[in-house]
C-alpha positions as CSV (number, residue, x, y, z in Angstrom):
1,X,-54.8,-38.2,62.5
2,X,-57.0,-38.3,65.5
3,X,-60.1,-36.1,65.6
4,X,-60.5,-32.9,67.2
5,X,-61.9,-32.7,70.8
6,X,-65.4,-32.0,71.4
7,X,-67.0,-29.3,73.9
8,X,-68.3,-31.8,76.1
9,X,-64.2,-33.4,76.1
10,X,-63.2,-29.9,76.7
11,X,-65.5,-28.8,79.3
12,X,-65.0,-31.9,81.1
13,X,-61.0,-31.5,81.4
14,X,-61.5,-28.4,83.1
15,X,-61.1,-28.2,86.7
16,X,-64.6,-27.7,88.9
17,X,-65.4,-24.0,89.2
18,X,-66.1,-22.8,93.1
19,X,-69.6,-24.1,94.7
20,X,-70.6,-20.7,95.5
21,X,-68.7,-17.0,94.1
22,X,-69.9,-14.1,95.2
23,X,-68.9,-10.4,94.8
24,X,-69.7,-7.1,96.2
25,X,-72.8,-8.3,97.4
26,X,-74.9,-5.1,98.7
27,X,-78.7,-5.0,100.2
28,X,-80.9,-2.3,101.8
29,X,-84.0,-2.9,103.8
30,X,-85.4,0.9,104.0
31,X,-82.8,3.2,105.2
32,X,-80.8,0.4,106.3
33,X,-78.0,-1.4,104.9
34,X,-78.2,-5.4,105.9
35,X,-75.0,-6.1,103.9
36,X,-72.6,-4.3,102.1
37,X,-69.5,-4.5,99.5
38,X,-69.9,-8.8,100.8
39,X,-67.3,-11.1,98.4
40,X,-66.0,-14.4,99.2
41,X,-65.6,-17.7,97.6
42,X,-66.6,-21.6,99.2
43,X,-64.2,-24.5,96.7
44,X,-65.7,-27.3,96.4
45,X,-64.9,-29.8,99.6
46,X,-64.4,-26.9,101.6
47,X,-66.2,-26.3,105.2
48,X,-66.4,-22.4,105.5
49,X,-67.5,-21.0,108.9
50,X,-69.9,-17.8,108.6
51,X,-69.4,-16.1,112.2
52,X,-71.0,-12.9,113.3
53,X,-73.2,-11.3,115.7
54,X,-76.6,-11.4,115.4
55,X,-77.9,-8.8,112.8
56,X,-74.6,-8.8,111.1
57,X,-76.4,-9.7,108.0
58,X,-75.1,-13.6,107.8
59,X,-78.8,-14.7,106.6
60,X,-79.2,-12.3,104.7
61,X,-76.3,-13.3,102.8
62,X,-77.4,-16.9,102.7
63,X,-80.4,-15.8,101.3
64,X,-78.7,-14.2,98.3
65,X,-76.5,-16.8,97.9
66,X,-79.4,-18.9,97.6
67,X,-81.5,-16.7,95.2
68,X,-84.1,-16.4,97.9
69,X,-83.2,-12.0,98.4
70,X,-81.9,-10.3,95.7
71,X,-79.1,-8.1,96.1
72,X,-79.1,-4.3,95.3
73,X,-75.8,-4.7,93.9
74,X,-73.3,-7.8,93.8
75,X,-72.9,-11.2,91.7
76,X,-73.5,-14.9,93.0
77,X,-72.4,-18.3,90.9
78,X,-73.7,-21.1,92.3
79,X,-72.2,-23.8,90.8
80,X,-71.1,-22.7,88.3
81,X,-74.5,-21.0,87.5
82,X,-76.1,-17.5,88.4
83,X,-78.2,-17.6,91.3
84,X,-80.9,-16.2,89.9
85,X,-80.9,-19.4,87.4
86,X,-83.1,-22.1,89.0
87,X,-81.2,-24.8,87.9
88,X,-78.2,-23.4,90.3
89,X,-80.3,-24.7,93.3
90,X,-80.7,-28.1,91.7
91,X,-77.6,-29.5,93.4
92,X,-78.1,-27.5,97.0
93,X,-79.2,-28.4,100.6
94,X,-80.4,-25.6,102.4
95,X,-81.1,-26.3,106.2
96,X,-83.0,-23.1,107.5
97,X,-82.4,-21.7,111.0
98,X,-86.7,-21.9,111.3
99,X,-88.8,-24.3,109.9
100,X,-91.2,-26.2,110.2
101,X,-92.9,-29.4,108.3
102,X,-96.3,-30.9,108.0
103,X,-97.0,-32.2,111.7
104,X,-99.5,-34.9,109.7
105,X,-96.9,-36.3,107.8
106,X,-94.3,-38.8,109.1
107,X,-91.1,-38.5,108.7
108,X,-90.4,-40.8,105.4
109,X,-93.3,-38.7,104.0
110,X,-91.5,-35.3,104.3
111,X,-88.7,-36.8,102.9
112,X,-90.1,-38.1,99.6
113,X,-92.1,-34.6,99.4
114,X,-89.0,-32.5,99.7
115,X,-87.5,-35.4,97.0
116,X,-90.1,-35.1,94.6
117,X,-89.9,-31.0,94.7
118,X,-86.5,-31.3,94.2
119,X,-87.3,-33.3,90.8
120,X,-84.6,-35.6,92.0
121,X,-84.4,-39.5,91.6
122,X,-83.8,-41.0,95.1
123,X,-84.4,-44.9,95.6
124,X,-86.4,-45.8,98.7
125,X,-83.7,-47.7,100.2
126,X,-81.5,-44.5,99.5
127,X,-83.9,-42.8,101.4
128,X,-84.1,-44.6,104.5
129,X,-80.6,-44.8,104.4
130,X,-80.3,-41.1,104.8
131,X,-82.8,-41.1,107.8
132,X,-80.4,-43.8,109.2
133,X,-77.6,-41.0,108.8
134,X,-79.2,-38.7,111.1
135,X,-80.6,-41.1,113.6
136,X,-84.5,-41.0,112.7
137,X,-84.1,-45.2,111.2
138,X,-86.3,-46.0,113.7
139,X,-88.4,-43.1,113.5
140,X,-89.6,-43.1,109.7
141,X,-93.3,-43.9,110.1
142,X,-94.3,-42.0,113.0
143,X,-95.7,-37.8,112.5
144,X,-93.7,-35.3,112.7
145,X,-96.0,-33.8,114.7
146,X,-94.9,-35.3,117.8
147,X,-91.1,-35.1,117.2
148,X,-88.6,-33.0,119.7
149,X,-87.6,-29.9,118.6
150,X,-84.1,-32.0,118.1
151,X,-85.7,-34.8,116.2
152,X,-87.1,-32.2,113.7
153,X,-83.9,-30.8,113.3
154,X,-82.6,-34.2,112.5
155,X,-85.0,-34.5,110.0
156,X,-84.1,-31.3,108.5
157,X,-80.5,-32.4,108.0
158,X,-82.0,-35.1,105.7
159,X,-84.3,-33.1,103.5
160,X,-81.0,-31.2,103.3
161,X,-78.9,-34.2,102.2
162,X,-81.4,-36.4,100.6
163,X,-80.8,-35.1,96.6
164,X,-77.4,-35.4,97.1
165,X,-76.4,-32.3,96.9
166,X,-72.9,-30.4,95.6
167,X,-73.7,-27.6,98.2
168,X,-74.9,-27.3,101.7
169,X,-75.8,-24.4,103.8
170,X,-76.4,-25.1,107.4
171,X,-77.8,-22.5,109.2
172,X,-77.3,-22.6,113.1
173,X,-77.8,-26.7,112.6
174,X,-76.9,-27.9,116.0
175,X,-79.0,-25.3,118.0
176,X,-81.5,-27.8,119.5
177,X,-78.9,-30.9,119.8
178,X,-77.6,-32.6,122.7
179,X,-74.0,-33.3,122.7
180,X,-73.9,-36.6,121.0
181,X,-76.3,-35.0,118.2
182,X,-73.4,-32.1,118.1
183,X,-71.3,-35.0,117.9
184,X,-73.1,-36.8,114.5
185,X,-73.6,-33.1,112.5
186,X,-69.7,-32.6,113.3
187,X,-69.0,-36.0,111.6
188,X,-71.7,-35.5,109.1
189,X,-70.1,-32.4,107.7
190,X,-66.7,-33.9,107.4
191,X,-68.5,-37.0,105.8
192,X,-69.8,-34.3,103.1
193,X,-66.1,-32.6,102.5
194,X,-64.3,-35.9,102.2
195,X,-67.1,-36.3,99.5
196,X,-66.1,-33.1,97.5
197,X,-69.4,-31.4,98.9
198,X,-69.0,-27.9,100.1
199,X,-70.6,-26.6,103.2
200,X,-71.4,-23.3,104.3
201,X,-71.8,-23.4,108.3
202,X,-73.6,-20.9,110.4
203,X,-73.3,-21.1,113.9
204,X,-73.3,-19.4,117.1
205,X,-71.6,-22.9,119.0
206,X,-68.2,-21.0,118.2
207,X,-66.1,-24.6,119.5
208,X,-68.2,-26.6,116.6
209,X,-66.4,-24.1,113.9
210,X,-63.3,-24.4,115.0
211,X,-63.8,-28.1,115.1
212,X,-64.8,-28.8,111.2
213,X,-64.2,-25.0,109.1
214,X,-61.3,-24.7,106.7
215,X,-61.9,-21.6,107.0
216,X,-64.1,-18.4,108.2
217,X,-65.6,-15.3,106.7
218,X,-66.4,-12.8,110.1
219,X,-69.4,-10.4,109.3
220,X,-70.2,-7.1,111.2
221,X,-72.4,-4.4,110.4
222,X,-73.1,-5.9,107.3
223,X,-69.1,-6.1,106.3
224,X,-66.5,-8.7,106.3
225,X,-64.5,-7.6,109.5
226,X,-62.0,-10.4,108.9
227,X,-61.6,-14.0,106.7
228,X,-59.0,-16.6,106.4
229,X,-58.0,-19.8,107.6
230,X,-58.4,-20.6,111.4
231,X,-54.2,-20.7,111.2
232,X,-54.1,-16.9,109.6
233,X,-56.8,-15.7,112.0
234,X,-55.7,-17.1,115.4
235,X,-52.2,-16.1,114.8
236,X,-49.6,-17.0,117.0
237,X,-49.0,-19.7,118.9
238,X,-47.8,-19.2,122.8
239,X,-46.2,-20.9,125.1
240,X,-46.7,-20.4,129.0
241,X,-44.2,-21.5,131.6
242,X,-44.0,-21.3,135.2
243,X,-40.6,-20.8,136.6
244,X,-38.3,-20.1,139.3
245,X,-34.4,-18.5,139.4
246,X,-35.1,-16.9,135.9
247,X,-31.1,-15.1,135.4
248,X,-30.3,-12.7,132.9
249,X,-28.8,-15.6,130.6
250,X,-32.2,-17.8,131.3
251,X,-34.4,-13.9,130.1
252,X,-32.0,-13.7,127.1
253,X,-32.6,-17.9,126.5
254,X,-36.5,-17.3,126.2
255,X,-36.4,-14.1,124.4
256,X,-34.3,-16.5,121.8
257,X,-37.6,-18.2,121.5
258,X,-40.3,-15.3,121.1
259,X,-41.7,-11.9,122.8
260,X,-42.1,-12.6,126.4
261,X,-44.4,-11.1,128.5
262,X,-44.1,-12.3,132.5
263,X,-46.0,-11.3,135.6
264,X,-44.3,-12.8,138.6
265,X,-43.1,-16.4,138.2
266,X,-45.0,-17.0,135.0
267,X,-43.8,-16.5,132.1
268,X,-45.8,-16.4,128.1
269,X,-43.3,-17.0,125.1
270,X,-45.3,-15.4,121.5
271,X,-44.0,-18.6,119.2
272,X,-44.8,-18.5,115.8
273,X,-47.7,-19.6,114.1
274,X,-46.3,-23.0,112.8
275,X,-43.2,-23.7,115.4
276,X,-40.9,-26.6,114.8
277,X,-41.5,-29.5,116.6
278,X,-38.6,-29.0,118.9
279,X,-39.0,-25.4,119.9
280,X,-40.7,-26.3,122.9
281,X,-37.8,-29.2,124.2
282,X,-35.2,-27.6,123.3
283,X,-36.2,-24.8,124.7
284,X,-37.1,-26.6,128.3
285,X,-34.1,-28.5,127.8
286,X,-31.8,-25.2,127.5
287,X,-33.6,-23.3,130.9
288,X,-32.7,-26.6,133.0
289,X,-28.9,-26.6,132.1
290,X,-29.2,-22.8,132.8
291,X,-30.5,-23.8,136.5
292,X,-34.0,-22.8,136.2
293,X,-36.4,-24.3,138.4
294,X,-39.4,-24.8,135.2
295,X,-42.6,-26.0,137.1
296,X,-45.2,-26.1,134.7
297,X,-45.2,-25.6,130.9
298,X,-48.7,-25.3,128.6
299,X,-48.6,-24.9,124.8
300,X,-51.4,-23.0,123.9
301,X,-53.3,-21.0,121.1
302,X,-56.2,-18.0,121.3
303,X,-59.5,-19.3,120.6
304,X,-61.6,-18.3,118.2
305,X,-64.2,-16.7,120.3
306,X,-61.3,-14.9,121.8
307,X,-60.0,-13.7,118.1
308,X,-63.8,-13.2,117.3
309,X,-64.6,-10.9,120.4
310,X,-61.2,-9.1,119.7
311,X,-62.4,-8.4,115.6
312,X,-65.8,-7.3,117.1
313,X,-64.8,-4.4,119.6
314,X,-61.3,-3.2,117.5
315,X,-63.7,-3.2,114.3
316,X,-59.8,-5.0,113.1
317,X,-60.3,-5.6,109.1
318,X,-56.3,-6.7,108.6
319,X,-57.7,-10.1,107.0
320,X,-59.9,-8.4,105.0
């Protein structure tokens, strides 16, 4: 007869809990209210988007997520752990939105402080490695007192990934990059999520989010105004066409296909969210044997920012 599990074989059979829960998170500064009734989740391997105005109360969030505020009212698990338990910020990366580091010390020297506060065990080579990673390889022994404000945001993306962390919360970290640095923190964080890392992103460079998020809590006034994946928030897919000798028969062909809306010769089918892959031909295909003239035809989507702007004024909470 074969022996009886142990807790350690049981625990380990489990599946990972989330990298960060949190739940009716609430917090007051005076009269007031910074964030309230705040609950969402980031899985591990997961790249969520926190979007918002500014003073919508997204760092203050991260800060309670992080153990560094604590809330009035809510719960936060952090791997697993409380966030008021130290040991839940063993395995996390925080890049701040302001920092700054010891302009004395170069830039390997920052890194094995912020290594050795950690109480992690990072080889050297490790190390350099990870300066490589942001593009600093070359730049390990000189001060960071003379780095670009971009170089020393480089360098904070490796204190943040240099104890290998299980979590990572970037806060606006592409602010002071050029378009190839944009380019490596975009590659960077889907480097992380094919690693099983979670990232938390906060970012004002609304294309970058759409570019890497799964998916994206939208914070105003303190409250989630809307959260989902970028498919569930942007909706519908549309379809503009620009055409000539549109009959009845050609009207009734597109209505077929979605709402249409028209002004003039130009013409916007509503399709839905996830279309088959011939809706479009078949559809072109069908207004030609009906003897319409089609001209131009553009398969588009609304961006975020134009889904963000549109939460923002209607105060719309139907992803809530």
């Amino acid at each position: 007869m074969s022996a009886a599990p142990t807790a350690e074989q049981l625990l380990a059979d489990l599946p990972p809990t989330a990298a960060v829960w949190c739940s009716g998170l609430r917090k007051r500064y005076r009269k007031r209210t910074a964030v309230d009734d705040v609950s969402f989740t980031v899985g591990r391997g997961e790249v969520l988007g926190l979007l918002g105005p500014n003073g919508a109360g997204k760092t203050t969030v991260i800060k309670m997520l992080l153990g560094l505020v604590r809330p009035d009212a809510g719960e936060v698990l952090l791997l697993g752990r409380p966030a008021r338990d130290p040991h839940s910020r063993s395995k996390v990366g925080y890049l701040p939105e302001l920092f700054r580091y010891q302009p004395w010390l170069t830039a390997a020297e920052v890194l094995d402080l912020h290594v050795r506060l950690a109480g992690a065990t990072v080889p050297a080579a490790e190390r350099r490695e990870c300066l490589a990673l942001v593009g600093l390889a070359d730049r390990a022994g000189d001060r960071v007192g003379g780095f670009s404000k971009g170089m020393q945001q480089r360098l904070g993306l490796a204190v943040a990934l240099v104890a290998r962390p299980e979590f990572v919360v970037l806060d606006e970290p592409t602010s002071a990059l050029d378009p190839i640095g944009r380019a490596d923190v975009r590659d960077l964080m889907l480097s992380l999520r094919s690693r099983g890392v979670a990232v938390l992103l906060n970012s004002h460079l609304i294309g970058e989010v759409e570019r890497v998020c799964d998916r994206v809590v939208i914070l105003d006034k303190g409250r989630i105004a809307a959260a989902g994946t970028l498919a569930e928030l942007l909706g519908q897919r549309e379809l503009r066409l620009r055409l000539d000798k549109v009959d009845d028969a050609a009207s009734a062909r597109l209505a077929a296909a979605g709402e249409v809306t028209s002004d003039g010769d130009l013409f916007t089918v509503a399709l839905p969210a996830d279309p088959d892959a011939d809706i479009v031909p078949d559809l072109v295909a069908d207004l030609v044997e009906l003897g319409v003239r089609v001209h131009a035809v553009e398969a588009g989507r609304i961006s975020l920012e134009e889904r963000l702007l549109d939460i923002l004024r209607t105060g719309t909470e139907e992803h809530r």
